[in-house]
N, CA, C and O atoms as a CHARMM CRD file, in Angstrom:
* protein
*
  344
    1    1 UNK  N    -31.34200  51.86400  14.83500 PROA 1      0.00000
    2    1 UNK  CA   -30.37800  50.94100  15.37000 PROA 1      0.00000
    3    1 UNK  C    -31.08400  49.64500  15.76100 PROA 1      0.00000
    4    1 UNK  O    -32.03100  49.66800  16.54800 PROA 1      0.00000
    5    2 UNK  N    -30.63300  48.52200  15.21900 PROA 2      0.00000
    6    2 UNK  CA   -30.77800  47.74700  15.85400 PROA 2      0.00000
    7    2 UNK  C    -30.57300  46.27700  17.09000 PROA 2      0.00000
    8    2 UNK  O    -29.64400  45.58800  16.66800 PROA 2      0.00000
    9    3 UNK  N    -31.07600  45.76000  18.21500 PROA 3      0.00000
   10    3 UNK  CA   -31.13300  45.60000  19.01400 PROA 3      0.00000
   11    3 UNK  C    -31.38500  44.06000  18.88000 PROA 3      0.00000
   12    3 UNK  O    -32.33100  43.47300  18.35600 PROA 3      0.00000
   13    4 UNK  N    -30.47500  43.66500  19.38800 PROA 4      0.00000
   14    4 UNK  CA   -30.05500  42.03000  19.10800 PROA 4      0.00000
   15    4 UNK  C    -31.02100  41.36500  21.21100 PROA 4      0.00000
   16    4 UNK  O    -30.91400  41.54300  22.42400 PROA 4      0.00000
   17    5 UNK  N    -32.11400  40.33700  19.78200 PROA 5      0.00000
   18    5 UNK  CA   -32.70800  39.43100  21.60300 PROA 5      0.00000
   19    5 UNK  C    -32.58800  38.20400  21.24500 PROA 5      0.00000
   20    5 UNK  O    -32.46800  37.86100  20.06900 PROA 5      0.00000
   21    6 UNK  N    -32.60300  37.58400  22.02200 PROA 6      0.00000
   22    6 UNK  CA   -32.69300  36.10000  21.98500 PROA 6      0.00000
   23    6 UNK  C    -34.18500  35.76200  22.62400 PROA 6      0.00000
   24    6 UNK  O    -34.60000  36.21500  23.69100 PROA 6      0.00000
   25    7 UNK  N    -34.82500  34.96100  21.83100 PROA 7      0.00000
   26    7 UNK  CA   -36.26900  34.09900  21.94200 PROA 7      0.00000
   27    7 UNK  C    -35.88700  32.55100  21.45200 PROA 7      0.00000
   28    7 UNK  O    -35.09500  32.04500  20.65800 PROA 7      0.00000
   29    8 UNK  N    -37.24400  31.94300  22.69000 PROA 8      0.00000
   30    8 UNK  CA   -37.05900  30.12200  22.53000 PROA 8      0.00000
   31    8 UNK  C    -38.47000  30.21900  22.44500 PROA 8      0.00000
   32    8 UNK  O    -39.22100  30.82400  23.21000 PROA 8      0.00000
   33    9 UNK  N    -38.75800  29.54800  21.41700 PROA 9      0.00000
   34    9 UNK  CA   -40.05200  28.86800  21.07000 PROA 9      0.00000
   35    9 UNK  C    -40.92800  27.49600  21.50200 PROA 9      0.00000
   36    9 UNK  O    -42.11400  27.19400  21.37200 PROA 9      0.00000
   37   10 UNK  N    -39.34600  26.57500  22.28500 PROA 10     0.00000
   38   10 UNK  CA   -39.60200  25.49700  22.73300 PROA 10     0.00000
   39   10 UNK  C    -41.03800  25.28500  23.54300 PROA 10     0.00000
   40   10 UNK  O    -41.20400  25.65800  24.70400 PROA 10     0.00000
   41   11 UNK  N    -42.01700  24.64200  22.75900 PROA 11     0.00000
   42   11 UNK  CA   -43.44400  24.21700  23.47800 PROA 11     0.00000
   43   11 UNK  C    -43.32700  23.42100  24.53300 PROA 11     0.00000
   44   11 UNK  O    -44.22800  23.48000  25.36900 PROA 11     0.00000
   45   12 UNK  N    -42.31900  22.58900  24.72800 PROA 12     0.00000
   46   12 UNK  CA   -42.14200  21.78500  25.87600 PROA 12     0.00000
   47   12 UNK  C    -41.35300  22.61900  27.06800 PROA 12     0.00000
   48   12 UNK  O    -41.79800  22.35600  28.18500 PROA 12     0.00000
   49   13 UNK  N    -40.50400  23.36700  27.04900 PROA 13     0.00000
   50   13 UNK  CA   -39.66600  24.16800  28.04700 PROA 13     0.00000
   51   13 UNK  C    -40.87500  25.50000  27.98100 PROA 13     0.00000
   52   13 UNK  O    -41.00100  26.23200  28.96300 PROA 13     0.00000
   53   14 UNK  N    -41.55500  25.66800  26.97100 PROA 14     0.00000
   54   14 UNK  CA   -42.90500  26.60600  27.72300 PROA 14     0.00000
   55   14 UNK  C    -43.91500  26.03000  28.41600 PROA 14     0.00000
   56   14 UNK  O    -44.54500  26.52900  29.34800 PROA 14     0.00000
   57   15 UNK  N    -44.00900  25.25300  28.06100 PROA 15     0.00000
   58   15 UNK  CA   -45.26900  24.22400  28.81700 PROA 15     0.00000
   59   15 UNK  C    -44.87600  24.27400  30.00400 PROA 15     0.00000
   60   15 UNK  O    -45.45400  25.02000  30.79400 PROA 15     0.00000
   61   16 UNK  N    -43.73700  23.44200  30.42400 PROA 16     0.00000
   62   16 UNK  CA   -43.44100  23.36100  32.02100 PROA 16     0.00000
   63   16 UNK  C    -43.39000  24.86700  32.80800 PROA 16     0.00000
   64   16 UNK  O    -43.89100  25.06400  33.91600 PROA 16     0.00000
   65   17 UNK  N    -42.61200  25.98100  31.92300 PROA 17     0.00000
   66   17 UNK  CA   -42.68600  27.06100  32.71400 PROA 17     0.00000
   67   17 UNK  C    -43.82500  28.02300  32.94500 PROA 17     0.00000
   68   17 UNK  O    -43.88800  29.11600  33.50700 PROA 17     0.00000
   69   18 UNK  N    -44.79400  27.18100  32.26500 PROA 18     0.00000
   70   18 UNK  CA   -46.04200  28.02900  32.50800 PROA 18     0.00000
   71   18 UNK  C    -46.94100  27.02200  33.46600 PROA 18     0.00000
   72   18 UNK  O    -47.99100  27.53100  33.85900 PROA 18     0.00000
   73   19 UNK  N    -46.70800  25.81400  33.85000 PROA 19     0.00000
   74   19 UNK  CA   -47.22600  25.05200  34.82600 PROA 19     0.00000
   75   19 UNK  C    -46.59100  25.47900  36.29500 PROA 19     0.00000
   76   19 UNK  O    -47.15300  25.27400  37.37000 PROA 19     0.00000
   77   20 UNK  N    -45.19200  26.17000  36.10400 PROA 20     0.00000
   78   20 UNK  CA   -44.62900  26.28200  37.20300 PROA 20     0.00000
   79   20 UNK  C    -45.08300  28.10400  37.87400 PROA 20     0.00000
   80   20 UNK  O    -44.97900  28.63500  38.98000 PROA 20     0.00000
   81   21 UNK  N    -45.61400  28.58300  36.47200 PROA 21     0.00000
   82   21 UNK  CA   -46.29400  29.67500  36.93500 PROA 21     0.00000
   83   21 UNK  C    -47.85400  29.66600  37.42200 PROA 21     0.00000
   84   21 UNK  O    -48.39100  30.50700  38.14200 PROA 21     0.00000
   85   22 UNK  N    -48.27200  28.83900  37.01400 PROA 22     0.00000
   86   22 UNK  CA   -49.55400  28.68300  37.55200 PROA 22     0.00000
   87   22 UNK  C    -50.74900  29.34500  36.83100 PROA 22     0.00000
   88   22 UNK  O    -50.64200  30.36800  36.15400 PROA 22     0.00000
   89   23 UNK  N    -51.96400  28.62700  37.05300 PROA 23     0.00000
   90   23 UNK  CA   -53.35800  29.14100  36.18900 PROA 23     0.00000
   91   23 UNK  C    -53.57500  30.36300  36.94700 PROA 23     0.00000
   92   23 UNK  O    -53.72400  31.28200  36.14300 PROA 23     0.00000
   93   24 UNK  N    -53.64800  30.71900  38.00100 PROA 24     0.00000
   94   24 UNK  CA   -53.84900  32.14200  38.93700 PROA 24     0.00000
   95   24 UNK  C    -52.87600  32.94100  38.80600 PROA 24     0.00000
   96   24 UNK  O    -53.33400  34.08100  38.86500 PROA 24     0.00000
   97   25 UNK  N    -51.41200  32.96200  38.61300 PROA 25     0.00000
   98   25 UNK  CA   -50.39800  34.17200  38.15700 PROA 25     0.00000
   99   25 UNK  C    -50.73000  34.63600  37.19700 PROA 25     0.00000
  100   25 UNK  O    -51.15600  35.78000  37.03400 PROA 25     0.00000
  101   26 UNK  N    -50.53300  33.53100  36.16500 PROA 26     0.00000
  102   26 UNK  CA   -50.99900  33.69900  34.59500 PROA 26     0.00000
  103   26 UNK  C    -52.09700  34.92200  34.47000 PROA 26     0.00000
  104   26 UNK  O    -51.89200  36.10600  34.20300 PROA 26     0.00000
  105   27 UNK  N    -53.38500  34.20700  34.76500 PROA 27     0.00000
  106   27 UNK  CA   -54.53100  34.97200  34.93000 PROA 27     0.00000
  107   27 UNK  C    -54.73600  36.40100  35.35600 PROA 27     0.00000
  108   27 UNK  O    -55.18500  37.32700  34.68100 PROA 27     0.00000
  109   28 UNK  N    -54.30700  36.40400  36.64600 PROA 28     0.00000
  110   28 UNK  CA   -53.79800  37.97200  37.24900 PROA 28     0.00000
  111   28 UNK  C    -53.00200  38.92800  36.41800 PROA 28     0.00000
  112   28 UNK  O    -53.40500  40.08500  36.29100 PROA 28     0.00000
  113   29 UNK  N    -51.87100  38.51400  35.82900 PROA 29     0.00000
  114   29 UNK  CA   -51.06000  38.96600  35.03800 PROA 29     0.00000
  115   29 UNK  C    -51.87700  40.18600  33.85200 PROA 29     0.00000
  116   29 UNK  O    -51.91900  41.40900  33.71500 PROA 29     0.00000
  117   30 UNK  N    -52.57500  38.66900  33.00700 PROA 30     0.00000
  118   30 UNK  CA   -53.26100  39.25000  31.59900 PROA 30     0.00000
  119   30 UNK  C    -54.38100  40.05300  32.01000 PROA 30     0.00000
  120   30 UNK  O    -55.12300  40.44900  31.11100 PROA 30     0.00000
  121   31 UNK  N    -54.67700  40.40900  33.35300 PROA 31     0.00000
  122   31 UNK  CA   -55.90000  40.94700  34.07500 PROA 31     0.00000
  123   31 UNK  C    -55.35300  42.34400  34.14100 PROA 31     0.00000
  124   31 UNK  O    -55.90800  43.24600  33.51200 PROA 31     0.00000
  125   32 UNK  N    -54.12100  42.59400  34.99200 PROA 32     0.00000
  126   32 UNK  CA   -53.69400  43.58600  34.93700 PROA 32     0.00000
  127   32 UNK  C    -52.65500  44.30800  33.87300 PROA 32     0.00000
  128   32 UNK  O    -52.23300  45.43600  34.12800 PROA 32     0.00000
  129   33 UNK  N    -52.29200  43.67000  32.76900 PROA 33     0.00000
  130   33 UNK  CA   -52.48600  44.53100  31.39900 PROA 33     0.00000
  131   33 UNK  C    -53.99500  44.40100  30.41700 PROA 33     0.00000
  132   33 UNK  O    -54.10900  44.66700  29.22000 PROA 33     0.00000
  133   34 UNK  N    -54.86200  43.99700  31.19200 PROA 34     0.00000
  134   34 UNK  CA   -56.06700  44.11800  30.12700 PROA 34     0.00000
  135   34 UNK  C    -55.92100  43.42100  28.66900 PROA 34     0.00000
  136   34 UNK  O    -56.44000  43.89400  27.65800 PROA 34     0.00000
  137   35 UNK  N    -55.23100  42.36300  28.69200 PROA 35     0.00000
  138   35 UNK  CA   -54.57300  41.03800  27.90100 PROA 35     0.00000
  139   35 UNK  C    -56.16600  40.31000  27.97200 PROA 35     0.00000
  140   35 UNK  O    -56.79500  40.39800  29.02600 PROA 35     0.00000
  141   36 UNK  N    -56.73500  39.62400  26.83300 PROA 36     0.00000
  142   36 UNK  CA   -57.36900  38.68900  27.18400 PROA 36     0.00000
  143   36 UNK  C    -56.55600  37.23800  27.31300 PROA 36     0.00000
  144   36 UNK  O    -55.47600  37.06000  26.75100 PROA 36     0.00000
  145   37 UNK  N    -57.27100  36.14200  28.19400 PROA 37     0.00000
  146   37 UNK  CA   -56.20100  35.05100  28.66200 PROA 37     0.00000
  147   37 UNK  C    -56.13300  34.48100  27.56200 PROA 37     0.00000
  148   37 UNK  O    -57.10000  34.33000  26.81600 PROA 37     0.00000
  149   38 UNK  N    -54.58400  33.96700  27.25400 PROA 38     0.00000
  150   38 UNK  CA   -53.73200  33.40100  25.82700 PROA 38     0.00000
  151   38 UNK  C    -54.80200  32.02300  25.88200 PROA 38     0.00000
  152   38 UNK  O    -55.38600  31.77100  26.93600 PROA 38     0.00000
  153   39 UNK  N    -55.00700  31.11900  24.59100 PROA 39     0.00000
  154   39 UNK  CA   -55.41700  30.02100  23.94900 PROA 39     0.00000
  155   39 UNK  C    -54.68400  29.16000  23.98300 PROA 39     0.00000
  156   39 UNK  O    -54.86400  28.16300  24.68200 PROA 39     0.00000
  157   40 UNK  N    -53.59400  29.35900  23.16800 PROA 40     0.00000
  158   40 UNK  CA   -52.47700  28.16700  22.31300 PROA 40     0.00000
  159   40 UNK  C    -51.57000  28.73200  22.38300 PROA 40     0.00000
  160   40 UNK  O    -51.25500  29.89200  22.11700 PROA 40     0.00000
  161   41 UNK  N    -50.82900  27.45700  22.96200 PROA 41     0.00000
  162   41 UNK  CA   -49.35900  27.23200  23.65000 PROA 41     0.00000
  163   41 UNK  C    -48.53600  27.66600  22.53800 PROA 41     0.00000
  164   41 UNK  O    -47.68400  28.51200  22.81100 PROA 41     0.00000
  165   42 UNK  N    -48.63700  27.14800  21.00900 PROA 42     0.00000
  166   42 UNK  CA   -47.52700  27.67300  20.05500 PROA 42     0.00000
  167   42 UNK  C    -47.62700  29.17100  20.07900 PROA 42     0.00000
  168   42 UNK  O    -46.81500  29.67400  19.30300 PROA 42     0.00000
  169   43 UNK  N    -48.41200  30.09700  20.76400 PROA 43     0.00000
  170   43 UNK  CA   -48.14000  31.36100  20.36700 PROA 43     0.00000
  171   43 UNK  C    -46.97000  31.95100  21.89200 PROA 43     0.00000
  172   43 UNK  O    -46.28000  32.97000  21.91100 PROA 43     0.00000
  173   44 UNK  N    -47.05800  31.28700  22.59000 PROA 44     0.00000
  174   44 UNK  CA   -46.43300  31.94600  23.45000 PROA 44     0.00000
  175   44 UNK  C    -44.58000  31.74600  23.00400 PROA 44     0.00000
  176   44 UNK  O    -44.18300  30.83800  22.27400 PROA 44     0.00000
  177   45 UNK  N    -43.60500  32.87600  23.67500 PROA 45     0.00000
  178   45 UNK  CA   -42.41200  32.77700  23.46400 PROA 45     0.00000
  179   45 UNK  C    -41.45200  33.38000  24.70800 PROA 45     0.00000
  180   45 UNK  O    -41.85300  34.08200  25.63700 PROA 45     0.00000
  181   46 UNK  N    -40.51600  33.06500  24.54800 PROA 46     0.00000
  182   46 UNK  CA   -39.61800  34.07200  25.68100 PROA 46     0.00000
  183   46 UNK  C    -38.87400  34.54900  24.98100 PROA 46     0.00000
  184   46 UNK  O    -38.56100  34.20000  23.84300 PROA 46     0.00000
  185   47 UNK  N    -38.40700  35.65500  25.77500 PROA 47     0.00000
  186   47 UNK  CA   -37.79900  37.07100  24.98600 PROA 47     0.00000
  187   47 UNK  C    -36.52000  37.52100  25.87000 PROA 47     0.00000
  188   47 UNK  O    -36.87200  38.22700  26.81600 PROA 47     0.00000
  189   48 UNK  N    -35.32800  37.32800  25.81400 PROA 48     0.00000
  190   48 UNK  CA   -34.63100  37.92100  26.59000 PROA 48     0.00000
  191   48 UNK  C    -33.63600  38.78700  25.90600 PROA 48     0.00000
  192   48 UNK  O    -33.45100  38.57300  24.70800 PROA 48     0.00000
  193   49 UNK  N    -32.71200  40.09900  26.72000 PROA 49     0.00000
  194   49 UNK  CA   -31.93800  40.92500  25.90800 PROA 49     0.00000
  195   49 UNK  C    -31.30500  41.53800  27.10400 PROA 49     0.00000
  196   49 UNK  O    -31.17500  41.22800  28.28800 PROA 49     0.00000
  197   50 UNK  N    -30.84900  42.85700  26.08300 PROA 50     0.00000
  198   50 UNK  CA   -30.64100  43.74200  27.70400 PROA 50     0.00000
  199   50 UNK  C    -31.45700  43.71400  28.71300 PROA 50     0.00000
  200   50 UNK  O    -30.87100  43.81900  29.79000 PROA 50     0.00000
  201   51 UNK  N    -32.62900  43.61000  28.78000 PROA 51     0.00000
  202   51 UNK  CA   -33.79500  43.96000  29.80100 PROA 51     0.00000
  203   51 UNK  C    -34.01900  42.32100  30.69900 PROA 51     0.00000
  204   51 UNK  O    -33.44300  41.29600  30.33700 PROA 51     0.00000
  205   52 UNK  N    -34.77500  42.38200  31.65300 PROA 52     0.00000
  206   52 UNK  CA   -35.33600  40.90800  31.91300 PROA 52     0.00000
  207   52 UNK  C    -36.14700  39.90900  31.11400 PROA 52     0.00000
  208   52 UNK  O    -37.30700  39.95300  30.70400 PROA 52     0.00000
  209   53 UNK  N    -35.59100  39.37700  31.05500 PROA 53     0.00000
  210   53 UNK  CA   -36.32600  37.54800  30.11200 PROA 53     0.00000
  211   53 UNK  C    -37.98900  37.90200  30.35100 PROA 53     0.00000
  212   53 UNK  O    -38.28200  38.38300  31.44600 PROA 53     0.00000
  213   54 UNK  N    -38.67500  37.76000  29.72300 PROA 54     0.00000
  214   54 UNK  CA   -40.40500  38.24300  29.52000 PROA 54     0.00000
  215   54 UNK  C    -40.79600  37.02700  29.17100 PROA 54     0.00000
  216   54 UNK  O    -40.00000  36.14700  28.84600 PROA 54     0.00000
  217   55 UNK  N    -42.30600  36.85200  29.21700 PROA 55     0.00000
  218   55 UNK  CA   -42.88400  35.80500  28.60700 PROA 55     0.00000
  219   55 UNK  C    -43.98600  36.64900  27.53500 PROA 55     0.00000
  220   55 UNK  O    -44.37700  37.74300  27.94100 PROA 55     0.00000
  221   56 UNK  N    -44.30900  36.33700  26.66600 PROA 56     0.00000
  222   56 UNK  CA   -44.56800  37.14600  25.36700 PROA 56     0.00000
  223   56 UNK  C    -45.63100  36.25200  24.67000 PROA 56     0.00000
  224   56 UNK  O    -45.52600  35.02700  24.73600 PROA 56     0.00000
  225   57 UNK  N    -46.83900  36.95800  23.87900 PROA 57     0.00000
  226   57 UNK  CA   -48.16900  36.13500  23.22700 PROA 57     0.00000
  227   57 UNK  C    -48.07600  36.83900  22.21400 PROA 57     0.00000
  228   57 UNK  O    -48.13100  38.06200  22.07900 PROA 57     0.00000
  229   58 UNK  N    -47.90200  35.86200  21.35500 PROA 58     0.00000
  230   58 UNK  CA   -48.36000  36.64800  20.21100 PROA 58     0.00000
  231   58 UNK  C    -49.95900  36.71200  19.89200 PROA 58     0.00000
  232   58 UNK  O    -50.57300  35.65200  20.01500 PROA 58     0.00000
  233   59 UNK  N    -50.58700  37.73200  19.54300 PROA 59     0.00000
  234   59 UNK  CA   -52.28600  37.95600  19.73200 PROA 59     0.00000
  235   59 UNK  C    -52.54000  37.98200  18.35000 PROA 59     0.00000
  236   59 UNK  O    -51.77600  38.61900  17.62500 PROA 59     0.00000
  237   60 UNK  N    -53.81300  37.19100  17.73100 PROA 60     0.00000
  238   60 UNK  CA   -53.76100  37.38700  16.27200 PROA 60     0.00000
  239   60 UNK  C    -54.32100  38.64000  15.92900 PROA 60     0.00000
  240   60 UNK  O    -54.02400  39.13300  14.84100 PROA 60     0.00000
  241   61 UNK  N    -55.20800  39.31400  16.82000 PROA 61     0.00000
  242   61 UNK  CA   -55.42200  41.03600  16.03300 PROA 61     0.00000
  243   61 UNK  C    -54.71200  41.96000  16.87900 PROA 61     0.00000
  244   61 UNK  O    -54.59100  43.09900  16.43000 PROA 61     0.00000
  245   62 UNK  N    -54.15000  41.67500  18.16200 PROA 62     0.00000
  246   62 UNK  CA   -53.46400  42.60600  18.18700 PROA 62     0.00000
  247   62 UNK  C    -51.84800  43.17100  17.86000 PROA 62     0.00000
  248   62 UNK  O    -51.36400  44.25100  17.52500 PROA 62     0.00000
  249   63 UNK  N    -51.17100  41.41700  18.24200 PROA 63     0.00000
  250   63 UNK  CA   -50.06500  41.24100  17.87400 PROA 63     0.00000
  251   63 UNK  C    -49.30100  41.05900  19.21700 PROA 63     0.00000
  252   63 UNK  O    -50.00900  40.74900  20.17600 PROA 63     0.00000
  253   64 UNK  N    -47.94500  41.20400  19.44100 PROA 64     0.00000
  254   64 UNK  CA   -47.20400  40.72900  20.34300 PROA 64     0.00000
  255   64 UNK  C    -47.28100  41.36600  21.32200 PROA 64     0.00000
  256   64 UNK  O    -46.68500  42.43600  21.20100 PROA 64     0.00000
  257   65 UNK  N    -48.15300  41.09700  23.10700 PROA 65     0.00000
  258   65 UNK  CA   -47.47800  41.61000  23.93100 PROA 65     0.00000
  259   65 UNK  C    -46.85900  40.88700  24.84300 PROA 65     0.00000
  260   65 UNK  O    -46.77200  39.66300  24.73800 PROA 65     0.00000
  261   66 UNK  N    -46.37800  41.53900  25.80700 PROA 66     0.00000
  262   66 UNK  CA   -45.50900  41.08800  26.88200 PROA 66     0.00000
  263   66 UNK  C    -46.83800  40.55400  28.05300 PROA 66     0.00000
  264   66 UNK  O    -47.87400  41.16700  28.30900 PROA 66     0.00000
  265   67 UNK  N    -46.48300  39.54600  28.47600 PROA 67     0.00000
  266   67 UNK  CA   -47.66800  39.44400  29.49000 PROA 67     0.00000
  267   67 UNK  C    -46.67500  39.55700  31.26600 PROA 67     0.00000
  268   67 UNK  O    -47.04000  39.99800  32.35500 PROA 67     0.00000
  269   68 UNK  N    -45.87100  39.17200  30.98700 PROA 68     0.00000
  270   68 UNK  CA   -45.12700  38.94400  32.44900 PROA 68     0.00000
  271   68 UNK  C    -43.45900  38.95700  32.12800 PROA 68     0.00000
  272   68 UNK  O    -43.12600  38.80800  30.95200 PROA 68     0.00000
  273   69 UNK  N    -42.41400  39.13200  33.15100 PROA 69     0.00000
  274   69 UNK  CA   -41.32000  39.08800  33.63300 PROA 69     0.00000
  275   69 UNK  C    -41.45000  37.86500  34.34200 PROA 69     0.00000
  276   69 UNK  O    -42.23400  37.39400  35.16700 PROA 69     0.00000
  277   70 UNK  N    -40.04600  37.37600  33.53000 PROA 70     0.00000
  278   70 UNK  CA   -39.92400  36.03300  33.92100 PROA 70     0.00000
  279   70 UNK  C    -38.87000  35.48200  35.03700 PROA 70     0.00000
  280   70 UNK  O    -38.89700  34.32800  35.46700 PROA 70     0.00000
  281   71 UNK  N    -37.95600  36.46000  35.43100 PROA 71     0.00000
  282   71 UNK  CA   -36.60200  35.97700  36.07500 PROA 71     0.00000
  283   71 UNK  C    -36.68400  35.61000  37.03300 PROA 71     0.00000
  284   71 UNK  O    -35.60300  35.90800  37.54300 PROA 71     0.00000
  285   72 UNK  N    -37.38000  35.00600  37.89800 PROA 72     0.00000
  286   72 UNK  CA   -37.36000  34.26400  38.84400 PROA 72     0.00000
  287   72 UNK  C    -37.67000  32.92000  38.96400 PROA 72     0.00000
  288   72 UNK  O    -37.65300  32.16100  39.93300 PROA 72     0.00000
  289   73 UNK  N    -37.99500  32.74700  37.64800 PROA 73     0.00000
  290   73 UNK  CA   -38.54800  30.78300  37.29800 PROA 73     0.00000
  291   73 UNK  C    -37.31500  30.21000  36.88300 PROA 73     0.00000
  292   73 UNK  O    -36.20500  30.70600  36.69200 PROA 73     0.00000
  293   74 UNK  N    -37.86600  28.78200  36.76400 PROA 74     0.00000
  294   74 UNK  CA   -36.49700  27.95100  36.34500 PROA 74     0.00000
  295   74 UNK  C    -36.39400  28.45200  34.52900 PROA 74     0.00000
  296   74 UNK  O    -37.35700  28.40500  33.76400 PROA 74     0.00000
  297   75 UNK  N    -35.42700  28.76800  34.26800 PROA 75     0.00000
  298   75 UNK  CA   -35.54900  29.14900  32.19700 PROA 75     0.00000
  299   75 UNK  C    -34.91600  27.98500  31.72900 PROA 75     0.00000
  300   75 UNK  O    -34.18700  27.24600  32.39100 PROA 75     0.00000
  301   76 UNK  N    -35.27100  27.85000  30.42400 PROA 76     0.00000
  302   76 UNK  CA   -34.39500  26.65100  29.85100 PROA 76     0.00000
  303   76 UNK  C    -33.10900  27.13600  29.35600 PROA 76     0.00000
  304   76 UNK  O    -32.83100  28.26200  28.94100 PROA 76     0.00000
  305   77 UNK  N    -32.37700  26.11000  29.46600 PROA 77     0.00000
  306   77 UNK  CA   -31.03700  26.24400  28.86200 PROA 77     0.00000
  307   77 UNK  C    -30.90300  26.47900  27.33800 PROA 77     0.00000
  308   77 UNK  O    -30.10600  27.29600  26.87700 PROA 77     0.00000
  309   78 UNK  N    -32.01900  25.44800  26.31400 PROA 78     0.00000
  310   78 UNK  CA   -31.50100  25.28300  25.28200 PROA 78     0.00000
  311   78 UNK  C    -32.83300  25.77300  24.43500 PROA 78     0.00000
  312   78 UNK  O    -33.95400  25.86500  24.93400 PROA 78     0.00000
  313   79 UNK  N    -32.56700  26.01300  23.33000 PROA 79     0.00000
  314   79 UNK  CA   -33.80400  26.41600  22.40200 PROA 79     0.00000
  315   79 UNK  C    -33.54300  27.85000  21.97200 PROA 79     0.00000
  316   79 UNK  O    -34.06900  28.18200  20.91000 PROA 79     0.00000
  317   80 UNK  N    -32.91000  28.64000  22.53900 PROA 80     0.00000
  318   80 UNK  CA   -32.56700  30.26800  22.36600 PROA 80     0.00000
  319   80 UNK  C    -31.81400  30.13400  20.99200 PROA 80     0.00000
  320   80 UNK  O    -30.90500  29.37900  20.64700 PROA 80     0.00000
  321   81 UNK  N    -32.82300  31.58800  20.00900 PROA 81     0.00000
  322   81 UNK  CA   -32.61200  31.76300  18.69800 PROA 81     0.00000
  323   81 UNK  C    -32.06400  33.34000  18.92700 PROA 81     0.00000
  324   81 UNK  O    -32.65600  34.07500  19.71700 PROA 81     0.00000
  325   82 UNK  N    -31.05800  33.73400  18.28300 PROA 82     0.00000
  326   82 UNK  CA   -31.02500  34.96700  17.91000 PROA 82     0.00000
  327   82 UNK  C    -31.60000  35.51900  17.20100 PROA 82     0.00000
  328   82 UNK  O    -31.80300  34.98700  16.10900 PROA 82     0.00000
  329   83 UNK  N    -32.20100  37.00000  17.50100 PROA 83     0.00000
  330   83 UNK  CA   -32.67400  38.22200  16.14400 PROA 83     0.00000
  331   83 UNK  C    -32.52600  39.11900  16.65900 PROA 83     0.00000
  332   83 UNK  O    -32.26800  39.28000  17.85200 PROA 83     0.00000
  333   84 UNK  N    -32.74100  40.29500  15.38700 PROA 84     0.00000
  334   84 UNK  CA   -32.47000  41.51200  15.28300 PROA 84     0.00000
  335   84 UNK  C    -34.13400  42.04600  15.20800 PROA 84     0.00000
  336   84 UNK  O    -35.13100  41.60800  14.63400 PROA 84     0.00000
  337   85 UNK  N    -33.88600  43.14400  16.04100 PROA 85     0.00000
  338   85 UNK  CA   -35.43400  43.68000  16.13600 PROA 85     0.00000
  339   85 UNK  C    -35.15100  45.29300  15.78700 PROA 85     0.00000
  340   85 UNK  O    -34.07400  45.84500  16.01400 PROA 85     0.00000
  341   86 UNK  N    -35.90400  45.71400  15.40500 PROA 86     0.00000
  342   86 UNK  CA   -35.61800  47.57900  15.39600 PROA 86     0.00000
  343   86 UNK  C    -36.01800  48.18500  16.70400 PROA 86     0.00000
  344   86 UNK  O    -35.90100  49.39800  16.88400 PROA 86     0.00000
Protein backbone atom coordinates (compact mmCIF):
# COMPACT_ATOMS: atom_id res chain seq x y z
CA UNK A 1 0.00 0.00 0.00
CA UNK A 2 0.91 3.05 -0.65
CA UNK A 3 1.33 6.19 1.52
CA UNK A 4 0.90 9.63 0.13
CA UNK A 5 3.71 12.62 1.90
CA UNK A 6 4.25 15.82 1.04
CA UNK A 7 8.12 17.17 0.84
CA UNK A 8 9.54 20.94 0.06
CA UNK A 9 12.84 21.14 -1.25
CA UNK A 10 12.84 24.92 -1.03
CA UNK A 11 16.75 25.88 -0.19
CA UNK A 12 15.67 29.20 0.91
CA UNK A 13 12.60 28.17 3.37
CA UNK A 14 15.37 25.40 4.49
CA UNK A 15 18.00 27.70 5.00
CA UNK A 16 16.04 29.96 7.33
CA UNK A 17 14.57 26.94 9.20
CA UNK A 18 17.70 25.55 9.90
CA UNK A 19 19.16 29.01 11.13
CA UNK A 20 16.16 29.13 13.34
CA UNK A 21 17.21 25.72 14.60
CA UNK A 22 20.51 26.45 15.33
CA UNK A 23 24.29 25.02 14.86
CA UNK A 24 23.96 23.27 18.55
CA UNK A 25 20.29 21.55 18.02
CA UNK A 26 21.33 20.54 14.68
CA UNK A 27 24.52 19.05 16.02
CA UNK A 28 23.03 17.30 19.12
CA UNK A 29 20.40 15.89 17.01
CA UNK A 30 22.85 14.02 14.32
CA UNK A 31 24.88 13.09 17.63
CA UNK A 32 22.16 11.29 19.03
CA UNK A 33 21.17 9.22 15.93
CA UNK A 34 24.87 8.65 15.19
CA UNK A 35 24.19 10.80 11.79
CA UNK A 36 27.42 12.31 10.73
CA UNK A 37 26.77 16.35 10.57
CA UNK A 38 24.94 17.08 6.97
CA UNK A 39 27.38 19.24 4.29
CA UNK A 40 25.00 20.67 1.64
CA UNK A 41 21.98 22.44 2.02
CA UNK A 42 20.48 20.89 -1.41
CA UNK A 43 20.38 17.56 0.32
CA UNK A 44 18.30 18.43 3.08
CA UNK A 45 14.21 18.19 2.75
CA UNK A 46 11.02 18.21 4.80
CA UNK A 47 8.77 15.44 4.97
CA UNK A 48 5.36 15.68 6.23
CA UNK A 49 2.26 13.02 6.27
CA UNK A 50 0.30 11.30 8.73
CA UNK A 51 3.14 11.51 11.24
CA UNK A 52 4.98 14.91 12.32
CA UNK A 53 6.73 17.16 9.60
CA UNK A 54 10.66 15.78 9.97
CA UNK A 55 13.61 17.34 8.64
CA UNK A 56 15.35 14.65 6.43
CA UNK A 57 19.27 14.29 4.68
CA UNK A 58 19.67 12.64 2.13
CA UNK A 59 23.32 10.76 2.80
CA UNK A 60 25.22 9.76 -0.34
CA UNK A 61 26.22 6.12 1.04
CA UNK A 62 23.80 5.76 3.27
CA UNK A 63 20.75 7.32 1.94
CA UNK A 64 17.79 9.11 3.55
CA UNK A 65 17.54 9.65 7.21
CA UNK A 66 15.41 11.51 9.41
CA UNK A 67 17.55 13.74 11.55
CA UNK A 68 14.86 15.67 13.67
CA UNK A 69 10.99 16.48 14.20
CA UNK A 70 10.14 19.56 13.12
CA UNK A 71 6.68 20.86 14.54
CA UNK A 72 7.45 23.40 16.58
CA UNK A 73 9.39 25.83 14.09
CA UNK A 74 7.99 28.31 11.85
CA UNK A 75 7.26 25.74 8.33
CA UNK A 76 6.82 27.27 5.08
CA UNK A 77 3.70 27.69 3.49
CA UNK A 78 4.69 27.13 -0.07
CA UNK A 79 7.03 24.69 -1.93
CA UNK A 80 5.14 21.31 -0.76
CA UNK A 81 5.28 18.53 -3.57
CA UNK A 82 3.24 15.50 -3.38
CA UNK A 83 4.45 11.63 -3.55
CA UNK A 84 3.74 8.32 -3.18
CA UNK A 85 6.17 6.29 -1.13
CA UNK A 86 5.73 2.42 -0.36
Amino acid sequence: MKHVVFRNYDRYAIKHLLMEIGHHRLHRECENRKLNFPKRISLFFLESGDFPTTLKYKYPMIGINTIMVIDRYDLPEKGWERFEVA
